[in-house]
N, C-alpha and C positions, 0 to 999 in steps of 0.2 A: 745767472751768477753775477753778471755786470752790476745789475738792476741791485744786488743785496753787497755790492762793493766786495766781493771776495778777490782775495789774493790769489790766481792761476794764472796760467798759461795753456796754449794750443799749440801741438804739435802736428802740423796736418801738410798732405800733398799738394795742396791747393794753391797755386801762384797765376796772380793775369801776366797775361803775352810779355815779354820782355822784363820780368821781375822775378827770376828765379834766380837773380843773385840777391835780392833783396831775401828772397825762404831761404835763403844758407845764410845771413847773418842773422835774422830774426830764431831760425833755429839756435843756432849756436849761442846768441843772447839768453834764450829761454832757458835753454840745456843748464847755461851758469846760473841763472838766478833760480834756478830750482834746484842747485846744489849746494848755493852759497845758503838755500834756503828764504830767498826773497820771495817768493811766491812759495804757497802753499801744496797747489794742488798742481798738477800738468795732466791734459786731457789730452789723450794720444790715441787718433785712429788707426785702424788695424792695416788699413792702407799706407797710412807712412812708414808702419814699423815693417811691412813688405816692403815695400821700396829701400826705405832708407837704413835700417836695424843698424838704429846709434846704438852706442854702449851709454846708458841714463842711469849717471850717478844720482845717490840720494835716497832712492827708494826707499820708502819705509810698510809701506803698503799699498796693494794694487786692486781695485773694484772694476770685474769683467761687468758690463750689464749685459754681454752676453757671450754665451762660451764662443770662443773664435772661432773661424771657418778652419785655419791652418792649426787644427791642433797641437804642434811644436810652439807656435805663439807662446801659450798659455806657460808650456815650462820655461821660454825662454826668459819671459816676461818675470815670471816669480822667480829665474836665477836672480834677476838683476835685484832683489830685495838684498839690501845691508843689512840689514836688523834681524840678529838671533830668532828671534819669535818672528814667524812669518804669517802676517796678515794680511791672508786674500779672501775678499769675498767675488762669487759668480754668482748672477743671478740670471736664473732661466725660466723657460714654461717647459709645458709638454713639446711643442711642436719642434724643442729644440735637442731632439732625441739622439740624432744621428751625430751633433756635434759633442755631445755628453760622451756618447761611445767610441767617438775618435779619441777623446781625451781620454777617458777612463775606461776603458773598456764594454763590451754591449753585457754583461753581466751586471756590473757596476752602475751602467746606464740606467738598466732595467727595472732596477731595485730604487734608484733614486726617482724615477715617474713616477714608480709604480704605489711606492711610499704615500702615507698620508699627512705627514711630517713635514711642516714645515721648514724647517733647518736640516742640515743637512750638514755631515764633518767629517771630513776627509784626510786622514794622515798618511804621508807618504814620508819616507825616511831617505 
């Protein structure tokens, strides 16, 4: 994404020796320019949001590339959407069966593997 000039951000746990006061301003910079809307996108591992579960204004939409291990993630994550119409996309394979079933249950799971269908649409109220 460097390489095609996109506007984002990284939100991640990763600080060398003696610079993790530098990750709590670099956070807290990214946090605002992605609320103020200065970047576009913010790319956040499932490790920081364990660790650190900021409150991330702005949300307008959230793309799992894969269902999370901590299946609370997933809802906490789509709390944080502002926007009426909530648009999330998850994309998974087979092998990620058991994480399907923590989220949605192993009925729900099963039906979605098991499917020959490409898309798949999930409404929860």
């Amino acid at each position: 994404m460097k390489n095609e000039n996109e506007s984002f951000i990284q939100l991640h746990e990763y600080a060398k020796e003696g610079k993790v006061h530098y990750l709590y301003f670099q956070v807290a910079k990214g946090r605002q320019l992605f609320y103020r809307k200065e970047k576009k996108l913010m790319l956040l591992t499932e490790r920081f949001h364990f660790y650190r579960r900021y409150n991330i204004k702005g949300i307008k939409s959230v793309v799992f590339y894969q269902p999370p291990a901590q299946p609370t993630f997933y809802h906490e994550l789509i709390n944080l959407v502002v926007s009426e119409c909530v648009y999330v996309r998850l994309l998974y394979t087979k092998l990620d069966f058991l994480r399907l079933a923590n989220i949605f249950g192993d009925q729900c799971a099963q039906k979605i593997i098991a499917s020959q269908k490409a898309v798949h649409v999930i409404v929860s109220r």
